[in-house]
N, C-alpha and C positions, 0 to 999 in steps of 0.2 A: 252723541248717540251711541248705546249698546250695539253688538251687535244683531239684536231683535227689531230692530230701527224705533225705539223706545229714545227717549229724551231722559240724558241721567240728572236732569238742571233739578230737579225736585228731590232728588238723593242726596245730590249736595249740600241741597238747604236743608233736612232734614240731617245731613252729617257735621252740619256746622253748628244746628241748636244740642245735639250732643255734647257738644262746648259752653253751652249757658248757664249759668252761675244758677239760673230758675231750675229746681230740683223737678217741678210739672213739665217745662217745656221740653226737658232732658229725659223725661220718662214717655210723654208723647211720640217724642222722634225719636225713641229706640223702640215701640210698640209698630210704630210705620214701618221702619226698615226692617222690621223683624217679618212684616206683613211682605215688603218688596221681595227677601231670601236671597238665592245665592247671588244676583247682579248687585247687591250692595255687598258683599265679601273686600274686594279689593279697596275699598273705600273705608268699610270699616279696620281691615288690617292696613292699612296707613296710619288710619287714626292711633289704633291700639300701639303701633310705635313711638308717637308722637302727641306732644297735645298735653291739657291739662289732666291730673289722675284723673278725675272725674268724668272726663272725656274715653278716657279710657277703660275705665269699669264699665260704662257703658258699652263702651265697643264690643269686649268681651262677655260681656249678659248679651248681647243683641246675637251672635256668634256664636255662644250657646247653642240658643233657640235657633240658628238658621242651621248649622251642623252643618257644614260645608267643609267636606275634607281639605277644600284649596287653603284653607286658614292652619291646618294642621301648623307649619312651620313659625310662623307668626306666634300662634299660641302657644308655642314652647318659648320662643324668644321672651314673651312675657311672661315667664315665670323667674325671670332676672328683673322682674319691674321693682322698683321702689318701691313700691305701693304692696303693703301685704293684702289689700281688696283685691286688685287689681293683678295679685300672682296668684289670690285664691280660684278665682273668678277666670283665669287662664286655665289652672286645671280642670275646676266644675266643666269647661267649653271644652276639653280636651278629652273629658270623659265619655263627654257626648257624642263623641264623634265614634265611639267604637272602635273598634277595629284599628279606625286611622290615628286616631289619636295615644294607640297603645302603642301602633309602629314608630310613632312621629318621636315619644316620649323614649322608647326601647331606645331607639338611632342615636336620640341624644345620649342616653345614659351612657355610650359606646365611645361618645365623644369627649376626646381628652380634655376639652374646654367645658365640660360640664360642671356647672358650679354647685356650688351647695347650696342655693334657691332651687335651684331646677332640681336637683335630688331631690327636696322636699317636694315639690311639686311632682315630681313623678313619684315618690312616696304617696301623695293624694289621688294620683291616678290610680296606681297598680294597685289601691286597697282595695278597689273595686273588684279585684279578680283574684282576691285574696286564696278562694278554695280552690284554683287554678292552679294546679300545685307547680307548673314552671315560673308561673309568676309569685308563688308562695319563695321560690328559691331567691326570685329578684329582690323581695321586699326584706328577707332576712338579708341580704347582703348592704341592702339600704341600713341597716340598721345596727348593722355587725363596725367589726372594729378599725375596719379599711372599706367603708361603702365606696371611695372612687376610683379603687381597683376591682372588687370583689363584683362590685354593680355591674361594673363593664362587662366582667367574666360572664355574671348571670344574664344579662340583658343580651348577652352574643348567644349564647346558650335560646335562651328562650324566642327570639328573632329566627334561630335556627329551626326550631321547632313547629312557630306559625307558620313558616314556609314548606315544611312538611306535611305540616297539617292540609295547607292550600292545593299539594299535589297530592294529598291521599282522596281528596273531594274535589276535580277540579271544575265541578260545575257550580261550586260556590267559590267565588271568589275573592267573598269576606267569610270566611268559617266562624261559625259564630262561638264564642266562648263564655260557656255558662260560668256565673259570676256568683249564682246562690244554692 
């Protein structure tokens, strides 16, 4: 039981055809979960660490479309996937998230454990906010001649910035940032 007193016995089974070799069964039960939203998150970021790729492209398409900030940390974690679908497919769901998944992406660039999938993948994030000229700073240092120094420096930089931005509006507490 959720805490909605909802039975999660039917989440499960629909997180386990995720897992079926059946290309149909596997698109059915990510079209369901994606119908159920944020009480299948925790279920799908299981999956999304574990499990056949295929299982896990899915997870990350189904997470997409639910956009549930709680998957933020998850979907950074899978941009170290094996699977270049499946790191793609982590940032597309990263993108998604807005906001959160600009912080989630930002946080890691900071992190000295940040690899170079995950750069790339925050590279596919922050194009989005390309004309965002503190994020214009992050993507040239992605790209410059030391991105896992340079990135850090910009991604502190620009972290600093959205938290300015947060207190200069603080009745919006996702400030939104025009991206075109």
């Amino acid at each position: 039981m959720n805490t909605t007193g909802q039975s999660l016995e039917p989440v499960q089974r629909l997180l386990t055809d995720l897992s079926s070799k059946d290309e149909q069964t596997r698109h059915y039960a990510r079209i369901a979960i994606e119908r159920v939203g944020s009480p299948a998150t925790p279920g799908l970021v299981a999956l999304l660490s574990s499990g056949a790729w295929r299982a896990r492209l899915e997870a990350a398409s189904a997470l997409d479309a639910i956009r549930d900030p709680a998957a933020a940390p998850a979907l950074v974690a899978a941009l170290e996937d094996e699977n270049p679908g499946v790191r793609w497919m982590a940032a597309q769901a990263l993108k998604s998230l807005g906001r959160y998944g600009l912080v989630a992406v930002l946080e890691q660039l900071i992190n000295p454990s940040c690899s170079v999938w995950q750069r790339e993948g925050a590279h596919h994030v922050l194009s989005s906010y390309r004309r965002v000229q503190v994020m214009a700073r992050v993507l040239a240092a992605l790209d410059g001649i030391e991105p896992r120094y340079d990135a850090a420096i910009a991604a502190e930089a620009a972290l600093e910035e959205l938290d300015r931005e947060a207190r200069q509006h603080p009745k919006s507490t996702t400030p939104q940032l025009r991206t075109h």
